[in-house]
C-alpha positions in Angstrom: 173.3 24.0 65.4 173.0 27.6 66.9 173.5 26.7 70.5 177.0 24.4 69.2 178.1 27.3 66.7 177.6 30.5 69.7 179.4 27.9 72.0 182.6 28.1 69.6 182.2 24.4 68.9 182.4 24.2 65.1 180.8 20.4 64.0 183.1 17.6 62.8 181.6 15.6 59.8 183.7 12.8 58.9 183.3 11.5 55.3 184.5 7.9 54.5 184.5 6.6 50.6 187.5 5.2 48.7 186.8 7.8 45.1 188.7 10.6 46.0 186.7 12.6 43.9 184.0 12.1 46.3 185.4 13.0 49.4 186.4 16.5 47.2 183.0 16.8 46.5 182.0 16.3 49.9 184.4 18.1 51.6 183.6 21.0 50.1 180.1 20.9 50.9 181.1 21.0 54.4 183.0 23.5 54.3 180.3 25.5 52.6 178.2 24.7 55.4 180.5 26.1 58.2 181.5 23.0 59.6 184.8 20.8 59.7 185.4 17.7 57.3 187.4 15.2 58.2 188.1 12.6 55.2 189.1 8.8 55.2 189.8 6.8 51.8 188.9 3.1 54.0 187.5 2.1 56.7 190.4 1.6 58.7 191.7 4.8 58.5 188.0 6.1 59.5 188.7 3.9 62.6 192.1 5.7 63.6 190.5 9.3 62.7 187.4 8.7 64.8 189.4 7.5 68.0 191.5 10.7 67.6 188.2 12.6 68.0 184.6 11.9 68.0 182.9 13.1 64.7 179.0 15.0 65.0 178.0 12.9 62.1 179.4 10.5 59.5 178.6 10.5 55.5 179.7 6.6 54.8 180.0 4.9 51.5 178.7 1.4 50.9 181.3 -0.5 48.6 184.7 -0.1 49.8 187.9 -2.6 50.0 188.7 -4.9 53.3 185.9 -3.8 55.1 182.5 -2.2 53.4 180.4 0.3 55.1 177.8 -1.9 56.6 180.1 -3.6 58.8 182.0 -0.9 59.6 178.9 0.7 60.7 178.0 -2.3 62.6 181.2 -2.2 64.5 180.5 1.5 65.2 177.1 1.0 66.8 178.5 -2.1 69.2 180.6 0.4 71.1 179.1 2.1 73.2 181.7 5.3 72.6 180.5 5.4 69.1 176.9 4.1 69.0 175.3 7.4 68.9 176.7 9.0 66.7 174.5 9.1 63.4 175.2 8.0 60.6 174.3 8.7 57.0 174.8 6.3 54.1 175.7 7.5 50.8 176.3 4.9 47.5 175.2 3.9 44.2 173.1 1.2 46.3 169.9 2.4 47.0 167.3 -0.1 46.5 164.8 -0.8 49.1 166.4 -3.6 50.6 169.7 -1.9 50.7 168.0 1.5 52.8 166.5 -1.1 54.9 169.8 -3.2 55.4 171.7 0.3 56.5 168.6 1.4 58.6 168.4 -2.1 60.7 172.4 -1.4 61.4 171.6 1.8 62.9 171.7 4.4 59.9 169.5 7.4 60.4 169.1 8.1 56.9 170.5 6.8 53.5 171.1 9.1 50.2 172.0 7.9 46.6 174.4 8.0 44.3 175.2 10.3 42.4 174.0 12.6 45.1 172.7 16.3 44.9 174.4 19.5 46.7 171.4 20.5 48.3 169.6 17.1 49.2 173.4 16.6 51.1 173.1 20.2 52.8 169.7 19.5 53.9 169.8 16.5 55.2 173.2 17.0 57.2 171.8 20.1 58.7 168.9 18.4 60.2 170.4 15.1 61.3 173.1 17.2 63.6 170.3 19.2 64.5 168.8 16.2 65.7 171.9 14.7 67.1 172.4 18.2 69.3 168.7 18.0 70.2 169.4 14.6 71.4 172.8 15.7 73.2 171.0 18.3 74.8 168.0 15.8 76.4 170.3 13.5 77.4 172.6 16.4 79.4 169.3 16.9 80.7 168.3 13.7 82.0 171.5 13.1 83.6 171.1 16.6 85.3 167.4 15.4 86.4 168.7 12.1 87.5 171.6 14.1 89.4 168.9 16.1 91.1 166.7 13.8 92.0 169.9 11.1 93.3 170.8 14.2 95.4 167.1 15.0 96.8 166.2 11.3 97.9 169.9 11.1 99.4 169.0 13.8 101.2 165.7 13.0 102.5 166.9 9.2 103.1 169.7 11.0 105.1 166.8 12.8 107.3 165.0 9.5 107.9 168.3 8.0 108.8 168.8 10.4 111.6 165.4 10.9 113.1 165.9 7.1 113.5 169.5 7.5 115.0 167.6 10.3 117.6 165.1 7.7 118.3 167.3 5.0 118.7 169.4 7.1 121.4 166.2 7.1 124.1 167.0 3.8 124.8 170.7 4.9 125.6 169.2 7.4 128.0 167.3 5.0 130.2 170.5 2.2 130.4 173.8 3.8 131.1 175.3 0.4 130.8 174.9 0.6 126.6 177.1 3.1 125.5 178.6 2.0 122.6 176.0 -1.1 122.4 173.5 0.0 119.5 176.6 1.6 117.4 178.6 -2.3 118.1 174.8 -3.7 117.1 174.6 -1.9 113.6 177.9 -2.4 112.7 178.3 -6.3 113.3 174.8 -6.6 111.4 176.0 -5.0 108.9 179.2 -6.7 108.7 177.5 -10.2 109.3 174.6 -9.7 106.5 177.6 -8.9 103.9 179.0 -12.2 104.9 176.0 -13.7 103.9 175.6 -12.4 100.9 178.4 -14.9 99.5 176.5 -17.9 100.5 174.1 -19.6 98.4 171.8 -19.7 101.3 171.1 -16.5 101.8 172.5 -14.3 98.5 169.0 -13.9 96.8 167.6 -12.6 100.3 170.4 -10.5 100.9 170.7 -7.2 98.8 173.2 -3.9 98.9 169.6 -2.4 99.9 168.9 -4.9 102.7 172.4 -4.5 103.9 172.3 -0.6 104.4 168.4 -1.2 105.8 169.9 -3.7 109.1 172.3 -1.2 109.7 169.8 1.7 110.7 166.9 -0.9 111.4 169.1 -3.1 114.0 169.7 0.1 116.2 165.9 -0.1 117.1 165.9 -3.5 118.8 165.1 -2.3 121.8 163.3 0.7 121.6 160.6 -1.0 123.4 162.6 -0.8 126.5 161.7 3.1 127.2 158.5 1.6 129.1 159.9 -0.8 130.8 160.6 0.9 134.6 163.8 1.5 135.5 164.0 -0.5 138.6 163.5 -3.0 136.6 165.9 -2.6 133.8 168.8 -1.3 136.0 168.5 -3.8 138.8 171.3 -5.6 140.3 171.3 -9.7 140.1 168.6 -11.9 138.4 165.1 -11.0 137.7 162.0 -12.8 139.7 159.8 -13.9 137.4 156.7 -11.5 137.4 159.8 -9.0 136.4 160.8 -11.1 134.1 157.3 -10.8 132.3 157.5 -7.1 132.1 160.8 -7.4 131.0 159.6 -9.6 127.8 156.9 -7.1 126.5 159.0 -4.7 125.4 159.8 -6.8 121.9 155.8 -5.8 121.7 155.9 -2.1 122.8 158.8 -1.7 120.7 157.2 -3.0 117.6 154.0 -1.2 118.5 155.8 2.1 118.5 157.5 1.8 115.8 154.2 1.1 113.9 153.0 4.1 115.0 155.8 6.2 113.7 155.5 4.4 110.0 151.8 4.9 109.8 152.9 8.3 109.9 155.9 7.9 107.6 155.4 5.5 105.1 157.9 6.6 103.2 160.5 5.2 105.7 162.6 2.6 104.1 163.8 1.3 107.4 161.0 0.7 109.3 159.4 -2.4 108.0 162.5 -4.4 108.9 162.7 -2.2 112.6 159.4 -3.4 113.5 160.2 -7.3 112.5 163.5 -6.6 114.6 162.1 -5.4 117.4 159.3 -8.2 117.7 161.4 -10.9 117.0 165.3 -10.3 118.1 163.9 -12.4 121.0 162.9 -15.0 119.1 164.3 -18.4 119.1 165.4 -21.3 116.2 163.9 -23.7 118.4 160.8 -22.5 119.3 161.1 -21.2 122.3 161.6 -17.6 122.2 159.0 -14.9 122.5 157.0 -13.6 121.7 155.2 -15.7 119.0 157.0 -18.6 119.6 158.1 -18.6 116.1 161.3 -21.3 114.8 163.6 -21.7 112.6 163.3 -19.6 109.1 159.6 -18.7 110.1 161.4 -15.6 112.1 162.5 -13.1 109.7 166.0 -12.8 108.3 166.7 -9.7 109.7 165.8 -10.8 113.1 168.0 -13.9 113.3 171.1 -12.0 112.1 170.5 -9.1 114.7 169.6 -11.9 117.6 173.3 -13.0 117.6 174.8 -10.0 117.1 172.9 -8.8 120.2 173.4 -11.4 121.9 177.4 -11.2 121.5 177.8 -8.2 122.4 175.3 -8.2 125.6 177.6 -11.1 126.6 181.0 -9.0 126.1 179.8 -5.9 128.3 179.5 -4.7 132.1 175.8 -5.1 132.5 174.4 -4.0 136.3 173.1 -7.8 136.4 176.8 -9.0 135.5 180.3 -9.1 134.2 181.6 -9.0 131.0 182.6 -11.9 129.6 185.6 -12.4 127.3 185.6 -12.7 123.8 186.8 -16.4 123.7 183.5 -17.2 126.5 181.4 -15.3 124.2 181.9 -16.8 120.7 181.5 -20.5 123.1 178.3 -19.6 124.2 177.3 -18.8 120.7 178.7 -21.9 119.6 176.8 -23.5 121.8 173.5 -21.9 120.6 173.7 -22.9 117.1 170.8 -25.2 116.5 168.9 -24.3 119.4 169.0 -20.1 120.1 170.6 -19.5 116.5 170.0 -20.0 112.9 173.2 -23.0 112.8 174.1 -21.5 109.1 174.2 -18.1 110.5 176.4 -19.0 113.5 178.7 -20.4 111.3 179.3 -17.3 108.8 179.1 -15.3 112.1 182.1 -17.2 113.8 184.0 -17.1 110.5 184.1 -13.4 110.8 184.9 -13.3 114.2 187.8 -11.4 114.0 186.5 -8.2 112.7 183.8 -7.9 114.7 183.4 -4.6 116.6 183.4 -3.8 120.3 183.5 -1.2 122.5 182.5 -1.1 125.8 182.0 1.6 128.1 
């Protein structure tokens, strides 16, 4: 009780038991001690003194009227405001089964009646020692937890933004995708949170997978940055050899990235990048690349970013075309459901239309 006592925090024992000759006795063994009593004849009035302020410790009698001390100390350890605060039985009722009854209700000790100065000195000093002791860990492990919350914030932070640098290269090689991977993330985000709500997808979704497709996503086409840029900035449609180097940068990008996480394992968001990048080309019917992978054998993550993509390629200036308008857009991913897209996740998708980013530029 030093540390509470040097602190200026004098120790609140309340004592509950309906002989007032007991609660004189009592109270003036606290007081003797140094620390504050606080006296109730009933259980109810316990009630109104303890939510008025939280006793250190409370010295409860068995047998009282209306409500008894076992229940009343039942009530106190169901709330969770109250539940730690120990609690000390004193009556006439000690058998064996009676100690045990207090102790399964939560008791942390139990002393007879009629009761002895010192045995009640003693054994209130060391249950609030034990109570502080117990205050004091548990200050602690909130601290620790505080700590450590803050450190991995931090470092996840860091991994977020190497990522974010990474992601930009891409930006650097195609002029025509300013705002493209920041649209991408956002609308994945957005679109997985949709599907959170439906029974399809809610036990693959998590909070965790959300904020994962939101870094993750940005990476699709990080495979791009060796793919030549006469290539990727020219004018009109693609021959086909063209279109073959074209396709392998789902691979290079997934390669790279598997490079950078055997390096970082510790990355969160890499395991879905790589499936994103290898996949967002995939298709629900089979005839994607690179795998020629269908329906729900291409990851989740994949299906909900080959939309989005898709989308917003389709609403930008691209050197190879013209935007086209929102209303054209959401057609041509209507049109896709069933054969490009996932059907359920088209459907979700063009529920959510309306708040659906873009910016172009």
């Amino acid at each position: 009780m030093e540390n509470i006592e040097k602190s200026g925090t004098v120790p609140q024992i309340l004592v509950v038991d309906d002989v007032d000759a007991n609660l004189m006795i009592l109270e003036n063994i606290i007081l003797e001690m140094g620390y504050e009593p606080r006296c109730a004849n009933s259980a109810s009035e316990a009630t109104k003194l303890i939510a008025e302020s939280l006793p250190q410790l409370i010295l409860l009698d068995v047998f009282m009227p209306e409500m008894d001390g076992y229940e009343l100390c039942e009530r106190l350890k169901e709330n969770p405001i109250t539940r730690d605060i120990p609690i000390i039985f004193i009556s006439a009722a000690d058998s064996s089964e009676d100690k045990v009854r207090g102790f399964k209700l939560g008791a942390v000790d139990y002393i007879g009646k009629p009761f002895e100065v010192t045995e009640v000195t003693m054994r209130v000093r060391n249950h609030l020692k034990l109570y502080e002791m117990q205050q004091e860990l548990e200050l602690s492990n909130r601290r620790l937890h505080s700590v450590i919350s803050s450190q991995a914030r931090r470092i996840e932070d860091e991994q977020k933004n190497i990522l974010y640098a990474f992601a930009t290269l891409t930006e650097g090689k195609d002029t025509d995708t300013r705002y493209h991977l920041d649209n991408v993330a956002h609308n994945c985000c957005l679109l997985a949170q949709s599907l959170q709500f439906s029974p399809e997808f809610s036990e693959e979704i998590s909070e965790n997978f959300i904020d994962t497709i939101g870094v993750a996503s940005r990476l699709h086409d990080i495979g791009k940055i060796q793919t030549p840029c006469n290539i990727l900035m020219k004018p009109g449609p693609l021959d086909e050899k063209e279109m073959e180097v074209v396709k392998r940068h789902v691979e290079q990008g997934a390669e790279i990235l598997e490079r950078v996480y055997a390096g970082t394992p510790e990355n969160r968001f890499l395991p879905m990048a790589i499936e994103i990048a290898r996949f967002h080309h995939a298709r629900w019917d089979g005839t994607g690349y690179p795998e020629n992978l269908q329906g729900k054998e291409i990851p989740l993550s994949a299906r909900i970013t080959i939309i989005v993509d898709i989308y917003d390629t389709l609403r930008g200036d691209r050197c190879y075309k013209e935007a086209y308008s929102k209303e054209e857009s959401l057609e041509i991913i209507k049109e896709g459901s069933g054969s490009f897209f996932d059907p359920e996740i088209v459907d979700v998708f063009l529920k959510i239309q309306n708040q659906l980013l873009h910016r172009d530029g």
